[in-house]
C-alpha positions as CSV (number, residue, x, y, z in Angstrom):
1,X,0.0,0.0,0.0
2,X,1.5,3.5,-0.9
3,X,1.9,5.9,2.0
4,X,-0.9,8.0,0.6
5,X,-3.0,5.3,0.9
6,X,-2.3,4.9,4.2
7,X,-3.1,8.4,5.1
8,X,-6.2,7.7,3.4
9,X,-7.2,4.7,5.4
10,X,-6.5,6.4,8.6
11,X,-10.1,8.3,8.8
12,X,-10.7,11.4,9.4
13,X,-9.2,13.1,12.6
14,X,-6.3,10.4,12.7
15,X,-3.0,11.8,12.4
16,X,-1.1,10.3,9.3
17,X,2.2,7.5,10.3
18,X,3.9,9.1,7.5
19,X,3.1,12.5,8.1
20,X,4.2,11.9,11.9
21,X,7.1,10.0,11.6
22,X,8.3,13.0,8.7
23,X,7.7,15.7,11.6
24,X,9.9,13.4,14.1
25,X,12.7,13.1,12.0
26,X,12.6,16.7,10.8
27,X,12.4,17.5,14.7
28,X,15.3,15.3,15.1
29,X,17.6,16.2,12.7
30,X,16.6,20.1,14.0
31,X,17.8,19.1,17.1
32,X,21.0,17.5,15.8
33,X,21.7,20.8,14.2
34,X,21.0,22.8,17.3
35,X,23.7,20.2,19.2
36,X,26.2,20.9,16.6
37,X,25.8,24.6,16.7
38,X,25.8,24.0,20.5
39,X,29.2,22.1,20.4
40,X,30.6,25.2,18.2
41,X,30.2,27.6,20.2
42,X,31.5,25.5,23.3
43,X,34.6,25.6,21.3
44,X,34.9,29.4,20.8
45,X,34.1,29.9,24.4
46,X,36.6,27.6,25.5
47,X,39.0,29.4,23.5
48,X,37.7,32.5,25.2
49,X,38.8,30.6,28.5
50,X,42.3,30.1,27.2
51,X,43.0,33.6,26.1
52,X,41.6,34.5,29.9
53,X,43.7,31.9,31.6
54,X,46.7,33.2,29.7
55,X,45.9,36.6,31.0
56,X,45.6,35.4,34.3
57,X,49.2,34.0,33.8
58,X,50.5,36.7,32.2
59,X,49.2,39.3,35.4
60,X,51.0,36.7,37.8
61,X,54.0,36.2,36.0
62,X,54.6,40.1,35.7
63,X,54.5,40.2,39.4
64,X,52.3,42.9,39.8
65,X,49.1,41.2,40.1
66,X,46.6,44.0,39.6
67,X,44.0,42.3,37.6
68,X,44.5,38.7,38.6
69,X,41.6,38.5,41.6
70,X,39.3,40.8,38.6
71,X,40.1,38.2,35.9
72,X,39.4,35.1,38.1
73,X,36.2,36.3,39.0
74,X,35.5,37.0,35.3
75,X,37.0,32.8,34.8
76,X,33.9,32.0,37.1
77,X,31.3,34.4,36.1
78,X,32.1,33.1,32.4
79,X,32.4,29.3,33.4
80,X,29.1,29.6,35.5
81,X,27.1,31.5,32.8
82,X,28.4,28.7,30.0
83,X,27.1,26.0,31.9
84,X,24.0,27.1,32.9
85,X,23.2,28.1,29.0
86,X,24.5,24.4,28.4
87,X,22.4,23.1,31.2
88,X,19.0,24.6,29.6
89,X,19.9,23.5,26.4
90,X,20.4,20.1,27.3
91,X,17.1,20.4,28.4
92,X,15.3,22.0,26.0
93,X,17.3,19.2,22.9
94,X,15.7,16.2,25.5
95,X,12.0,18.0,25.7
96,X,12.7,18.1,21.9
97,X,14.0,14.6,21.5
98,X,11.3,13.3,23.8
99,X,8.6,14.5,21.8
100,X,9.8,13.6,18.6
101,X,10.3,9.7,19.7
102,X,6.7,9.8,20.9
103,X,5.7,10.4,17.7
104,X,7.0,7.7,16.4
């Protein structure tokens, strides 16, 4: 039987397998995107982080140590902030991921 057919023989007000199971994997691979974007920006923060930490070396190393204790607090405040973001879009991909595999 085509999938057409299918849809067909579902009656009205029944959602069509095909149709379903084409919105899950479009979800999916949405969300597969999102993770990828997610992963490269992880990368150009944690380049952010070096550049920071080599800063923080750099102050110490001088001996003078004026900014250190400013740019370890900034080391946290950016590290806390990342993870947080990270956190609520783990969440947000598994509400995502969720839904589209009860769909299925």
């Amino acid at each position: 039987m085509r999938n057409n057919q299918s849809c067909i023989n579902a009656g009205a007000g029944s959602a069509c397998p095909k149709k379903l199971n084409d919105a899950a994997i479009s979800a999916t691979a949405q969300i597969a995107d999102d993770a990828l974007e997610l992963l490269r920006a992880t990368y150009e923060r944690l380049m952010h982080m070096r550049t920071l930490f080599c800063a923080i070396k750099a102050d110490h190393r001088d001996g003078r140590h004026l900014h250190t204790a400013d740019l370890s607090d900034l080391g946290g405040f950016l590290g806390d902030d990342w993870g947080n973001y990270i956190d609520d879009q783990i969440g947000h991909m598994q509400k995502g991921l969720d839904a589209a595999e009860a769909a299925q």
